[in-house]
Phi, psi and omega in degrees: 000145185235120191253120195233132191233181211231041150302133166286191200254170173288153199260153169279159165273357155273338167341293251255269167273004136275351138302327181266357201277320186305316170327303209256346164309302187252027188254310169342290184291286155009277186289344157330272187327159183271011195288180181240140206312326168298289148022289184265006165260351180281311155327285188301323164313310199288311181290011160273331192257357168295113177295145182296333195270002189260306183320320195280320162322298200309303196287001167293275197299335171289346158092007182282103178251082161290001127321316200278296165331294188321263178357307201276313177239073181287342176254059173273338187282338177267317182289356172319291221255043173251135172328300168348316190278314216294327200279315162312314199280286164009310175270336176286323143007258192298257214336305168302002184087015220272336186264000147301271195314322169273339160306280145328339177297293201269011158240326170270022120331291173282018145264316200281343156264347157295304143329281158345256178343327141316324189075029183234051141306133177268336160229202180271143205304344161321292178325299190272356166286308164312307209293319180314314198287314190315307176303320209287340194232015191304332192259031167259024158218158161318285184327279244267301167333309181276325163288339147334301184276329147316317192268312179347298162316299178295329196264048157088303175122320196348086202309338162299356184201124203301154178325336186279306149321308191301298167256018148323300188305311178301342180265301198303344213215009172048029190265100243266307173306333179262340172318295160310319187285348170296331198251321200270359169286312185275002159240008156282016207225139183294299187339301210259022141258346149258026166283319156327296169292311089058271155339290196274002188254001176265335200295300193312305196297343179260012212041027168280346193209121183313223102270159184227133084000117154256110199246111183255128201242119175296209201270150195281140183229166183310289163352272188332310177289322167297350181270331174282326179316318192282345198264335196255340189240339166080046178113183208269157166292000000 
């Protein structure tokens, strides 16, 4: 028998402090950054309470090769917090939208709990939970960008409002078709399985969702049969 679980794996001790070189990197930007101060503490809380090995997961699937950064600029978490650096992040910022986009984020979070909390979600809280996260992580991947540009369409295209409004707007106004054709584009797509894998590995971390196990069972033997017998009867007679 082979039991195989869905942990990330153990860390190296240098691993081990290139997570933390990330941690304090991106605790650094944060505190930079143009968010707003409850915002940004809630954030250096979450990256503080955050376990090493699931972070060194994320930044794996996000394609972030903090080794390679550790290694290279080991003293980055004290040059962060120089202007020069302060004028960089600022600019890196804006261009990307990012402090729009958070904005935009953290109120349709609050209509989706608000609603929730109501009991007036118009589909099921499955639905709007993928479809939130999905926008929320949409520009760290290619795959999430294109689908990003895709979904634009079904939740109307609206030049006035970015995809993220749109479907603030698509909830607050129950329009149930797009909800749905929204969710079923995005789990026919590799993009809404790894939104998914996402999801569960956030779910686990919070305790809402156990781990799970894959138990592949080889060929049956006395043995075998006597260890369930023993599981099922609460031991030897």
């Amino acid at each position: 028998m082979e039991r195989r679980d869905e942990r990330p794996p153990v860390l190296t001790e240098e691993q081990t402090a290139g997570v933390d070189w990330l941690r304090r990197s991106l605790a650094g930007i944060f505190e930079l950054s143009l968010l707003e101060e409850d915002n940004k503490k809630k954030a250096l809380k979450f990256l503080s309470r955050l376990p090493d090995r699931t972070m060194a997961t994320w930044a794996d699937t996000l394609n972030i090769d903090y080794m390679w950064g550790f290694r290279t600029y080991p003293d980055f978490t004290q040059r962060i917090r120089c202007e020069e650096a302060r004028h960089f992040t600022d600019q890196y910022l804006n261009d990307r939208n990012v402090i729009p986009t958070h904005y935009n984020l953290n109120e349709l979070v609050h209509t989706m709990k608000k609603l929730s909390l109501a009991n007036r979600l118009p589909v099921d809280k499955e639905i709007v939970e993928r479809g939130v996260c999905a926008l929320a992580l949409s520009q760290c991947t290619q795959d999430g960008v294109e689908f990003s540009r895709y979904a634009d369409n079904i939740l109307g295209g609206n030049s006035q409002r970015d995809i993220v409004s749109e479907y603030q707007h698509a909830l607050e106004n129950a329009e149930v078709h797009k909800l749905t054709e929204f969710d079923a584009a995005l789990r026919a797509t590799r993009y809404g399985g790894w939104v998914g894998q996402r999801l569960t590995e956030t779910k686990r971390f919070l305790g809402l969702e156990p781990p799970r196990f894959t138990i592949r069972v080889g060929e049956r033997t006395p043995q075998w049969d006597l260890l369930w017998k023993k599981v099922f009867t609460g031991g030897d007679e």
